[in-house]
N, C-alpha and C positions, 0 to 999 in steps of 0.2 A: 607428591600427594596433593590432589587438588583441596582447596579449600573452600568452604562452604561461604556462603552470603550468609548471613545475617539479619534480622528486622526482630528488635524488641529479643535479643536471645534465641530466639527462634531461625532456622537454617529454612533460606528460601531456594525452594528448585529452580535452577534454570532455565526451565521453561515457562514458569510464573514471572521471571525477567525479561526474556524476551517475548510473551505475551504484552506483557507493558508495557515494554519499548515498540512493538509492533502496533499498538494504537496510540503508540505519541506520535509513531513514526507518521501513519496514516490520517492523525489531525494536522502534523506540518505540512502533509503532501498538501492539506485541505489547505491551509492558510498561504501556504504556495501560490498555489492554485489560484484563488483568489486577489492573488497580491498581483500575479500575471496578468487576468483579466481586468483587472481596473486600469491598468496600465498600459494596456493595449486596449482599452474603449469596449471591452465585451467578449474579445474574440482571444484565446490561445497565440494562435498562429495563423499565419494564410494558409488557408484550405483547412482549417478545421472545422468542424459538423457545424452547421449552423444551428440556432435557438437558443434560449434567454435561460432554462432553466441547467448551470453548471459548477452549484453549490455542493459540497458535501459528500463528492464520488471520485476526488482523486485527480487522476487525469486522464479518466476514460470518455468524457464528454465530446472533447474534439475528435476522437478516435472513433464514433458511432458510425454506425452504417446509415444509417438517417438523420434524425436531430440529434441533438445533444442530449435531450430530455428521455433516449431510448437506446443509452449508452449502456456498454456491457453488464456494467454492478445494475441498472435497471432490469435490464431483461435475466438477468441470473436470480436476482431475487424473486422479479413476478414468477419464476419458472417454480420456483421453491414455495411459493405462496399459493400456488395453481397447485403442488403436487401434495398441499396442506388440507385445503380448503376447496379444490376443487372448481374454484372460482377464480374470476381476472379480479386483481388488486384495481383502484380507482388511482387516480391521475394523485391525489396524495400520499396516499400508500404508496404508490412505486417510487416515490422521489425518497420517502423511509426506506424502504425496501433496498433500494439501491444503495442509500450512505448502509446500511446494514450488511450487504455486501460487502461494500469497500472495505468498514472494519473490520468484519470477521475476516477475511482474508487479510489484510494485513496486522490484525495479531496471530493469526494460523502461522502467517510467513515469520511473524517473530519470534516464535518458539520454536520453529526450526531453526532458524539462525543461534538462537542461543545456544540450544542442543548441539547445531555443526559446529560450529565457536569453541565450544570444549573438545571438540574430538581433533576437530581440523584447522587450527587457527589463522590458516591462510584465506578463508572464508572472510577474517575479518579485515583482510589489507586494504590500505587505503581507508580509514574508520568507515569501513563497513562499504566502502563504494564500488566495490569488486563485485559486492551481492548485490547492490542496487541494480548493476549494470546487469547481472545473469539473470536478477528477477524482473528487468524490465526487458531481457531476450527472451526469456522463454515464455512470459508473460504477455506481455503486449504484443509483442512482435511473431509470436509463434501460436501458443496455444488457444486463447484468446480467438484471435481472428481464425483460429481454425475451424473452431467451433461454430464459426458464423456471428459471432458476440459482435464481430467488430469490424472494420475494415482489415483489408489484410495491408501488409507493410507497403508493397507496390502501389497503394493508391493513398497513401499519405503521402504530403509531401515534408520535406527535410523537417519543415520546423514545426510539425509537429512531432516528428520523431523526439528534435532534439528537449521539447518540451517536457513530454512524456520522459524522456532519460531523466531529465534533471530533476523530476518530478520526483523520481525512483533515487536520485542521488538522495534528495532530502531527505526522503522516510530514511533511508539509510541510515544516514549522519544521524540522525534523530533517534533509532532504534540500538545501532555503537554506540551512542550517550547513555543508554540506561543499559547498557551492559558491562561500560565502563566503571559506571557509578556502582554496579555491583562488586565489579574485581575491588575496587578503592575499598568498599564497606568490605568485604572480606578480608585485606588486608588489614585492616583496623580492629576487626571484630575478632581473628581469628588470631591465634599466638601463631607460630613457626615451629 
């Protein structure tokens, strides 16, 4: 019998777990992200998109069809904002729009993962890097660029792939921590 999470007495869903884990996961990919570009003077990797603006969206910036600034979580949100409003979002809007993407997708993906975690727990091998790995195949490397979002994978080269991957390892590791941190509070919270 599985055992419930706990917060204050109260049984938390597992999917309200990896909701949270899915936007811790998606502010480390952010802090990632960021800790790469200061350390390489601006740029991801060689051959990644060029432009300045690649705050707050993950690791889709170097992976654009154009600039950085018109990376997938951009253009997925202006699309969502146009089908709102009817209207093109302005040059600050879209850079909102796009970290708005990014998170909502990566809490979406952490409440699936939580969800799969209980039924399949090979989902979670390797704290959670197995998933990283399939959501940054089927993601980046697959649907993503299908769509037209993004470059396809034949015109990155390696190290933005491998960027992108590690990018996906982190939210990972980051999104297995607060599901882990649930199993522990259930274990604690709940008798046997």
């Amino acid at each position: 019998m599985k055992r419930a999470v706990h917060l204050n007495g109260r049984p938390i869903h597992p999917l309200l777990l990896g909701l949270a884990g899915g936007l811790l996961g998606s502010f480390a990919m952010n802090a990632f992200g960021r800790a790469v570009v200061a350390r390489r003077n601006g740029r991801e990797a060689e051959g990644a998109a060029p432009g300045g603006d690649r705050i707050g969206r993950g690791v889709q910036p170097p992976q654009a069809e154009g600039t950085a600034d018109q990376d997938a979580t951009v253009r997925a949100g202006s699309m969502a904002y146009r089908a709102v409003t009817g209207e093109e979002p302005g040059r600050p809007a879209k850079r909102w729009l796009g970290s708005a993407a990014h998170y909502g997708f990566g809490g979406t993906v952490g409440a699936a993962y939580a969800l799969a975690a209980e039924r399949t727990p090979v989902v979670r091998a390797g704290y959670g890097l197995l998933f990283g790995g399939l959501v940054w195949a089927m993601a980046d490397e697959g649907i993503i660029p299908a769509l037209g979002l993004s470059r396809g994978p034949g015109r990155l080269r390696p190290g933005v792939h491998a960027y992108a991957l590690l990018g996906h390892f982190v939210y990972a590791a980051a999104l297995e921590s607060v599901v882990r941190l649930g199993d522990r509070r259930s274990a604690v919270a709940s008798p046997v």
